[in-house]
N, C-alpha and C positions, 0 to 999 in steps of 0.2 A: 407520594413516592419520593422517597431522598433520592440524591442524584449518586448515591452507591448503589441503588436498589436500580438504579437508570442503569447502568454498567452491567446489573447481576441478570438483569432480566434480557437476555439473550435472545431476539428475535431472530426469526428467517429473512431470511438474503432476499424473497420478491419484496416482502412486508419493509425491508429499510430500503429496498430503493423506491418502493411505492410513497412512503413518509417521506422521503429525501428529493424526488420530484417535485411532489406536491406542495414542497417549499417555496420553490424556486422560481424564480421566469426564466422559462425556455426559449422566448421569442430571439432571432438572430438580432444581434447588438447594433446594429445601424449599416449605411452605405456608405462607402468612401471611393473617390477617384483615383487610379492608382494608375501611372504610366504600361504602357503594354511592357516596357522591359520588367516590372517589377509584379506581373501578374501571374510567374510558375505557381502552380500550390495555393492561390488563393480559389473564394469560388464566388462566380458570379450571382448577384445580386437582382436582377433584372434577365429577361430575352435582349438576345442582342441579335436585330437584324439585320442585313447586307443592304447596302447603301447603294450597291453597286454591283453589276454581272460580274463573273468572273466567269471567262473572260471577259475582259469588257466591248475584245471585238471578236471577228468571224478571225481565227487565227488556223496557220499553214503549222502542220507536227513535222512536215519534212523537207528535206532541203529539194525542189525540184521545180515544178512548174505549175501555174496557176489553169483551170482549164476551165470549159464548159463538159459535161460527164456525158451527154449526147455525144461532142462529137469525136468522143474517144470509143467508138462503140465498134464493135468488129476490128478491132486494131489487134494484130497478131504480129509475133520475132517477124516470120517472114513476108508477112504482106504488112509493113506499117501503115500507118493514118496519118495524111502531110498537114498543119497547119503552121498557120503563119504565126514568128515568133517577133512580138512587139517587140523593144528596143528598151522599154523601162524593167530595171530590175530592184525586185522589193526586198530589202532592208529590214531588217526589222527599227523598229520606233520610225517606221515611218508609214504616213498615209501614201497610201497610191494614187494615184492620177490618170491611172487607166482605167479604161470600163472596156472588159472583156466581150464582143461578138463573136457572134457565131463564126467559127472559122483558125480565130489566134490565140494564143496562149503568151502568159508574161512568166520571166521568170524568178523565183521568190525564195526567198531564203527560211530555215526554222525558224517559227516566232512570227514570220513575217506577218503582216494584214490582208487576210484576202481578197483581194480589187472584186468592185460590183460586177456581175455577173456571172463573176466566177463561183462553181457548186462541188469542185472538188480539188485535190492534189495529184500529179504525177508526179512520181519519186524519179529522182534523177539517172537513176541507173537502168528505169524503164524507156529511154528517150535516147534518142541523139538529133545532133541538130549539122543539116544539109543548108548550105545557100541562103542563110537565113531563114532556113525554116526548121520546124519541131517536127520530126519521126518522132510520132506514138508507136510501139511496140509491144505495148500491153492497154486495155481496157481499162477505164476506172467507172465507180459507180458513183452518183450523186452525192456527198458528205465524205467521199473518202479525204482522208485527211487532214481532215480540218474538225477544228475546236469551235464550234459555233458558240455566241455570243451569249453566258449564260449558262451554257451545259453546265457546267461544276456548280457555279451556285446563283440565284438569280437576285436581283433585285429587288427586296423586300421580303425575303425566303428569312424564314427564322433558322439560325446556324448554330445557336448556344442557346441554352434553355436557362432559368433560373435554376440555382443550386448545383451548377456543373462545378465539379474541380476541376480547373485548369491545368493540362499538361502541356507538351512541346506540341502533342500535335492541336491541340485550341488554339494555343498561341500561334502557329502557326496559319490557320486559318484564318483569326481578326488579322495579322498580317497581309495576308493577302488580299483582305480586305481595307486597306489602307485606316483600322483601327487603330488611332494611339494611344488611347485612355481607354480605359476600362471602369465600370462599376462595377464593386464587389463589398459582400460580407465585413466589416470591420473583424477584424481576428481578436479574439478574448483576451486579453491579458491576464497571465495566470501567476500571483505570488507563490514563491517558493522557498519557505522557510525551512531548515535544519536545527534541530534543538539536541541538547543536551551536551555535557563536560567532557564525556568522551569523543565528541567528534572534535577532529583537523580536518582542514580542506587536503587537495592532492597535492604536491607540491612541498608539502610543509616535513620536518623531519620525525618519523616517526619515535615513539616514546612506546615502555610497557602500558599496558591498558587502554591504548588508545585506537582507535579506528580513522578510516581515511573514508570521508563523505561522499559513500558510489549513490546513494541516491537521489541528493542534487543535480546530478550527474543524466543518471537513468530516467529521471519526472521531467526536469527540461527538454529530454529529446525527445522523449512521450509527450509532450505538450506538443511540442512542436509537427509531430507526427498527426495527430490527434486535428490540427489545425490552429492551436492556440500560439498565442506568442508569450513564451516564458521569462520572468523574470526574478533572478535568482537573488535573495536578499539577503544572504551570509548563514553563517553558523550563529548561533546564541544558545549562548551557557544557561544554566538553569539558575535564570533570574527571573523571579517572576515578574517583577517590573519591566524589565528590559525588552522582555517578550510579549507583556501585553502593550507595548509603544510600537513593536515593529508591527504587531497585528494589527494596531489602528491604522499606522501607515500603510498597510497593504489596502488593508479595506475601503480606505481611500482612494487608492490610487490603482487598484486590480477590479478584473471582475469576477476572478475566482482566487481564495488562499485557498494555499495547502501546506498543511505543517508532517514535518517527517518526525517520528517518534515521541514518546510523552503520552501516550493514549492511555497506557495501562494505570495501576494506582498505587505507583510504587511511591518512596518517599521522592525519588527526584524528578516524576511525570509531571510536571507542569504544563503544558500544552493542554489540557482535559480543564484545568482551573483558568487558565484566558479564556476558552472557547465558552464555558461555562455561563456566561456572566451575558452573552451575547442576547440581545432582545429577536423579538419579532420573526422567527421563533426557536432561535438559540438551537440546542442538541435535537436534533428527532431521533437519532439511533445511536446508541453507544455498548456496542457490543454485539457482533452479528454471528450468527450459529452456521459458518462457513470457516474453512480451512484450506488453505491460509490466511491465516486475515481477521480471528476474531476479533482484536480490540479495535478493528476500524473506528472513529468518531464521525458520522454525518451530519450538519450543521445548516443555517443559512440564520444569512440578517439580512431582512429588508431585499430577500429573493435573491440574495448571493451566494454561490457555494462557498462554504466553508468545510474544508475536511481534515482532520490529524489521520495521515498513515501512520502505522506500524512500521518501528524502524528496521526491524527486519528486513532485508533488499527482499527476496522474492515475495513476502507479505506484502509492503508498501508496493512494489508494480503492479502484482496481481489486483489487489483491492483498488490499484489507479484504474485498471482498465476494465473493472467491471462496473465501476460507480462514477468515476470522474471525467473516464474518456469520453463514452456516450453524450455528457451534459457538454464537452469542450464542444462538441461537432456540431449538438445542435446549434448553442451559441454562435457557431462558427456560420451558422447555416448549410453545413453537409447534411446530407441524411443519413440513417444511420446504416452505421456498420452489418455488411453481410458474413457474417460468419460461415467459415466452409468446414466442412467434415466429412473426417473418412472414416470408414469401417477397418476395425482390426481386433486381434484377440491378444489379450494380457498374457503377457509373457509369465510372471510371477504370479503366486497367491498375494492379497492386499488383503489387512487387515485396518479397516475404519474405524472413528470411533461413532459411535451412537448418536442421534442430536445432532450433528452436523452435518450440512452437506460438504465434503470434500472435492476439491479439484485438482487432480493428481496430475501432477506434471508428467508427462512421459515423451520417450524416442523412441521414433517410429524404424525400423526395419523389415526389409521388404524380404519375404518371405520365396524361396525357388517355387516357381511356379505359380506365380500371382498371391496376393493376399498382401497384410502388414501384422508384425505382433510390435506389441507397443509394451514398450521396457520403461517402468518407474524413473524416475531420477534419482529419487529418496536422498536428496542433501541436507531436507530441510527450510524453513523457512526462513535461517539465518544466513543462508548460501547468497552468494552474491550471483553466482554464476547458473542456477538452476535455470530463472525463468529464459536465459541466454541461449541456452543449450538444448533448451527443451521443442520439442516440434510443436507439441498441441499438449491438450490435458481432457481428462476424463472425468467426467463427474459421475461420485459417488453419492447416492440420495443419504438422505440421512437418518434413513432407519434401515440401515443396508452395514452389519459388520464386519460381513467377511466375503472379498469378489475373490474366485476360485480361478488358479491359473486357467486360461485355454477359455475364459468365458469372451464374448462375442462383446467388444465395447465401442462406444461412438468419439471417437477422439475428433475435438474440436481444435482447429490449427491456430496459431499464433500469429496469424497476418499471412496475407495471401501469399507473399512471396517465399513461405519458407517449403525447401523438397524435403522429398527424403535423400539421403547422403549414398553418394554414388559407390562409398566404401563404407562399412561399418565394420570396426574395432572392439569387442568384448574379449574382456582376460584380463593381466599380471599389467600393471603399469611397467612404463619403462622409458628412460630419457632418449634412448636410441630407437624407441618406435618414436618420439615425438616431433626426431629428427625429421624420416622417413616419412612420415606424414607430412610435414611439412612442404617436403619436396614433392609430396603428389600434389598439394593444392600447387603450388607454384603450375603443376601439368594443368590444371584448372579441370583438374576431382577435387567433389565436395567432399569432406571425411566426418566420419563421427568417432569418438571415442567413449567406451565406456568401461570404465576402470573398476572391475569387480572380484579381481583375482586370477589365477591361473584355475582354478577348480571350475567356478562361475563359467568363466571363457568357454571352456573345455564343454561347459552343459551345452551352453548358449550353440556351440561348431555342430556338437553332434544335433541339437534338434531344430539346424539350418535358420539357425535367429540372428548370424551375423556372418562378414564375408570372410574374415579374420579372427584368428584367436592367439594371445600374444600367451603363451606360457614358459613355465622351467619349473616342471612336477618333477621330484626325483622318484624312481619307485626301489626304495630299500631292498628289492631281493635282489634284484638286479644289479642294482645302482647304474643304473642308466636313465637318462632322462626324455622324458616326453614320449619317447614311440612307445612302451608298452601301454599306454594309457589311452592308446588311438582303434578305432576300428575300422570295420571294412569303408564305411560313411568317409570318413577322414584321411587326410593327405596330411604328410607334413612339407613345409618350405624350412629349409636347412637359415640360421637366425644368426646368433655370434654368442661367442662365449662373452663371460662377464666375470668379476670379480666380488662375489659378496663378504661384508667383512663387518666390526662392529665400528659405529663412529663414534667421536667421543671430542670434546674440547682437548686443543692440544695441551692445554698448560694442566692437566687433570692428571693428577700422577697415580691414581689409583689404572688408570688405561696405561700411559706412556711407558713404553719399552716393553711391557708384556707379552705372549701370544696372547690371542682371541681366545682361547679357551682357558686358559688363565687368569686373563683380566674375569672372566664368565664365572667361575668358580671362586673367586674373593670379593667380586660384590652381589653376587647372586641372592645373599642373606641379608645383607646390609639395608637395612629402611631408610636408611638418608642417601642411597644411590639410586634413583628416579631411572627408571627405563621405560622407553615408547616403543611398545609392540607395533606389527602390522594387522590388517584387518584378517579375518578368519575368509580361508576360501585362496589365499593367497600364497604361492610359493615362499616367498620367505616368511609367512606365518608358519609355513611347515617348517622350515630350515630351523626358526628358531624355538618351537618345539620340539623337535629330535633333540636341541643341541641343550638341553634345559631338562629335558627327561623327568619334567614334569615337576619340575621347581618352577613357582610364578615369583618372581621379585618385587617388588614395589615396584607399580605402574604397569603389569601387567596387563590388566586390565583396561588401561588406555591404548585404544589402537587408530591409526595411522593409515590414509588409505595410499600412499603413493612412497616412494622413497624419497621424496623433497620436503614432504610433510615432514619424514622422520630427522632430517637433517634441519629443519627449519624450530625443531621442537628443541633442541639440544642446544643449536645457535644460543635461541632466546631463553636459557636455562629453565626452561617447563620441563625438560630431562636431561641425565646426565647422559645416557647411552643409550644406543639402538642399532639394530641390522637393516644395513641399504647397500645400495652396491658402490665402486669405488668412485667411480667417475662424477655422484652424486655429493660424496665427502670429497672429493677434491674442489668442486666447483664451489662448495658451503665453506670452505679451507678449514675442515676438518680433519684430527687424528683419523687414523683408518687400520686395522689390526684386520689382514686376511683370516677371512673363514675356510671359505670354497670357490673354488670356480665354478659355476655353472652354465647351463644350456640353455640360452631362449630364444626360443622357435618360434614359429608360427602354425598353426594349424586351419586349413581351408576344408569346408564342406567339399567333395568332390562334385556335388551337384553345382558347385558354387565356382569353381576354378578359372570356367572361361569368360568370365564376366570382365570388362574391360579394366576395371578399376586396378580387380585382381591380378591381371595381368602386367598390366604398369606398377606396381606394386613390388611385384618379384623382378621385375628387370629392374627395377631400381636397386633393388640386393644384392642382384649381377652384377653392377655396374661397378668398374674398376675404381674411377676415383672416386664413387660413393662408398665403398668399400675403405678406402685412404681417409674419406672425410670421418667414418662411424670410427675408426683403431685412431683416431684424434680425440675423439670421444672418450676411447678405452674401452672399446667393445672390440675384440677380438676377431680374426678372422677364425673360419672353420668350415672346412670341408665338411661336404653333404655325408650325411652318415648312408653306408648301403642300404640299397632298399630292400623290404623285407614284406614277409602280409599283414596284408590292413594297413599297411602305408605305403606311401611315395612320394619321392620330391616335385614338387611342380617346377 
């Protein structure tokens, strides 16, 4: 087998991690001393047992008096019980010197020690003292408050097992047991290479063609997540020399590399030709029938992982945390990861392809009335922001090509800490919802956003799949916006006018000084004037179909899913013009040629409305200088339009 036939021959995702194991040494990489200060996040290596009771004595919980529990017995408010009160009062950090008989009591402070003989506490508020003596005026039982010597944790009682993660509260327990060193797991050391011409680091100024390195970025705090400790070795250009010297050094001095990009077999993929050459036993998988993430490269020399991600950001995480994570922990000594999952039904149709299993990323939203439907992300494998965003993912098997909206799926979550979003967002993007949102997280709601259009939204409101839907549908007979499109199901919240218009570099004299429909009709035919549509399903995809009347210009066909996309497209001269609203060309400091004013609203499920989120949500809309801060924006104010059937303002 050549090693292209190695690449073509596309194994399953069990079968390369099964080869990709069986490389390897999995055994935890050694034991190290580590001060208790620096033991968060590590995992113990050993049982550690208690040296010492805790408490280490018979201890007082309340401020009052030391007794014998007999001879508080039948003591009532009105008939008390007289004993005699010693003269010594106990301190805490100190030993006592009294030994309690039958008859006296001593008095003792919280923490204190409880003098021999003594079997319980009176609380001080149960007591008064006459002539030097103690009125009981309540009962106590034998143990009443007191910590006996031990109870918490005893003397050679195992309290941390082997393989525990250490959190505040572990640490907190070897504290109190006067632990200062710790043994623990040695943490992996993981190289982390970035390859290829087009990467810059963060920081650096950007240029056309060039990318900014989020996955150096993303794999170290995954390493470190994971249990490993990362170490980031730079960008490298596509030299083959240069890249196989940093990979000896890693090899060296790591116990796992990982190289980001270069897998595929394009002319500038070198990462696949260092890895290549490795002995003992060099490539086991090159090429896995899983999605995202085909060209993964699995590796080892001499039981080391070796692996080239896919430079694609959500390719390269996802394939880290299905192949790389697992082997960090064991190394690490953790055990492995429990994965949790919820039941929910797909929101959309998915079409898969054949031959691969896929794992679809998706956002979960909670359904009125219990349940979850779980909405695609569909950015891509090139997205930076997918697997960020995403709750959990769905695996599709891979001889499965078509999953039917409404089908019944198992969504596996992305680390235990993630919920679902106390708000969710489908519809029309918009710079003044992202305000808005913003200011809810500040209330501490979680929010989700998902930007699919005013059409989308509008489905998503009426079949109670989100709490919000951001729209500005016009409907032509009326020409009124958003309420005819609403029904009994739906509410509308009264939103802000805007200003849609076309943007254009200012120094572009085919735009400057024109009206918008103007400048529309003299380059509309022109092939050297580049336009960036918006995505289909979106209000101003509608706007600028009515206004085109079925002329598509060069670039039509490129579409855009947000208005910052469309400003950022024309910035960096990938097009000369596009429709966004004003506030988005002012902040890009672009021409701007008015179109239309429009309406965007918001639309709520009515089933949906008293839900907290919702409700903070619209009072922030009410809100007067929220209302000052959005017309700073350039989002207009506007009264609530009358209500009418099938709607109403919230």
């Amino acid at each position: 087998m050549t090693r292209q036939e190695q690449f073509l021959d596309v194994i399953d995702r069990d079968e390369a991690e099964r080869r990709f194991r069986n490389a390897l040494r999995l055994d935890p990489l050694g034991v190290e001393s580590i001060p208790l200060a620096d033991a968060l996040g590590r995992v113990t290596a050993s049982d550690l047992r208690a040296a010492i009771d805790v408490p280490s004595f018979d201890r007082s919980n309340f401020d009052g008096f030391a007794v014998r529990a007999e001879d508080t017995q039948g003591a009532r408010e009105e008939a008390p019980r007289r004993l005699r009160l010693l003269d010594e009062v106990i301190a805490t950090a100190v030993v006592p010197q009294t030994t309690l008989v039958p008859g006296t009591a001593v008095a003792i402070a919280t923490g204190g020690m409880v003098p021999r003989g003594a079997d319980a506490i009176l609380m001080v508020e149960h007591a008064d003292t006459e002539d030097g003596d103690l009125l009981v005026r309540r009962a106590v039982h034998a143990g009443f408050g007191v910590a006996f010597a031990g109870t918490d944790i005893s003397s050679g009682e195992t309290v941390l097992r082997r393989g525990t993660l250490l959190t505040s509260r572990e640490t907190g327990v070897l504290a109190a047991l006067g632990v200062a060193d710790v043994e623990v797991w040695r943490r992996p050391r993981v190289g982390i290479v970035s390859t290829g011409d087009e990467i810059i680091a963060p920081g650096e100024a950007m240029t056309p063609g060039m990318i900014y390195d989020s996955n150096a970025r993303i794999l170290a705090d995954a390493v470190r997540e994971a249990g490993g400790l990362p170490s980031e070795l730079g960008i490298v250009r596509d030299d083959l020399e240069q890249l196989q010297a940093i990979v000896t050094a890693a090899l060296s001095a790591c116990d796992v590399v990982l190289l980001s990009g270069g897998t595929s077999k394009g002319a500038g993929d070198l990462s696949y030709k260092v890895v290549r050459e490795l002995a003992d036993p060099g490539i086991v998988a090159h090429g896995v029938a899983l999605k995202p993430g085909k060209p993964i490269c699995l590796a080892a020399t001499d039981g080391k992982p070796v692996v080239i991600l896919p430079g694609f950001p959500t390719s390269a995480i996802f394939t880290f945390q299905e192949f790389v994570a697992p082997v960090i922990r064991l190394l690490a000594g953790q055990p492995a990861e429990r994965r949790v999952s919820k039941a929910a039904r797909l929101a959309v149709k998915v079409n898969s392809e054949i031959g691969r299993t896929e794992y679809l990323l998706v956002g979960l939203v909670e359904q009125q009335g219990g349940g979850l439907t779980a909405f695609p992300m569909g950015k891509g494998s090139g997205s930076v922001t997918t697997f960020s965003q995403a709750d959990g993912f769905v695996t599709i098997g891979r001889h499965e090509e078509i999953v039917e909206a409404g089908t019944n799926v198992e969504v596996t979550m992305l680390g235990r800490g993630v919920q679902v979003a106390d708000l969710v967002v489908i519809g029309s993007h918009c710079v003044g919802l992202d305000f808005l949102l913003g200011k809810l997280q500040e209330q501490g709601f979680q929010t989700k956003f998902l930007a699919v259009g005013s059409t989308a939204g509008l489905d998503a409101a009426r079949n109670g799949q989100c709490d919000l839907a951001g729209v500005h549908l016009l409907d032509p007979q009326t020409g009124t916006y958003n309420r005819p499109f609403l029904d009994e199901s739906l509410q509308l919240v009264a939103g802000y006018d805007r200003m849609q218009g076309v943007l254009f570099r200012p120094e572009d004299t085919r735009f400057a000084g024109r009206s918008a429909a103007d400048a529309i009709a003299a380059v509309a035919s022109d092939p050297a004037c580049q336009m960036v549509n918006r995505n289909q399903g979106s209000g101003t995809r509608v706007l600028v179909d009515r206004i085109l009347a079925g002329v598509q210009p060069a670039g039509y066909a490129v579409q855009s899913r947000n208005h910052t996309a469309v400003a950022a497209a024309i910035s960096q001269h990938r097009a000369d013009w596009g429709v966004a609203i004003e506030t988005v060309a002012n902040q890009a400091g672009l021409g701007f040629l008015p179109l239309q004013s429009e309406q965007y609203d918001f639309v709520v499920p009515r089933e949906r409305a008293g839900r907290p989120a919702v409700i903070a949500f619209c009072s922030l809309l009410a809100d007067e200088s929220i209302r000052a801060e959005l017309a700073e924006l350039g989002f207009r104010r506007r009264n609530p339009p009358p209500a009418s059937a099938g709607s109403a303002n919230a």
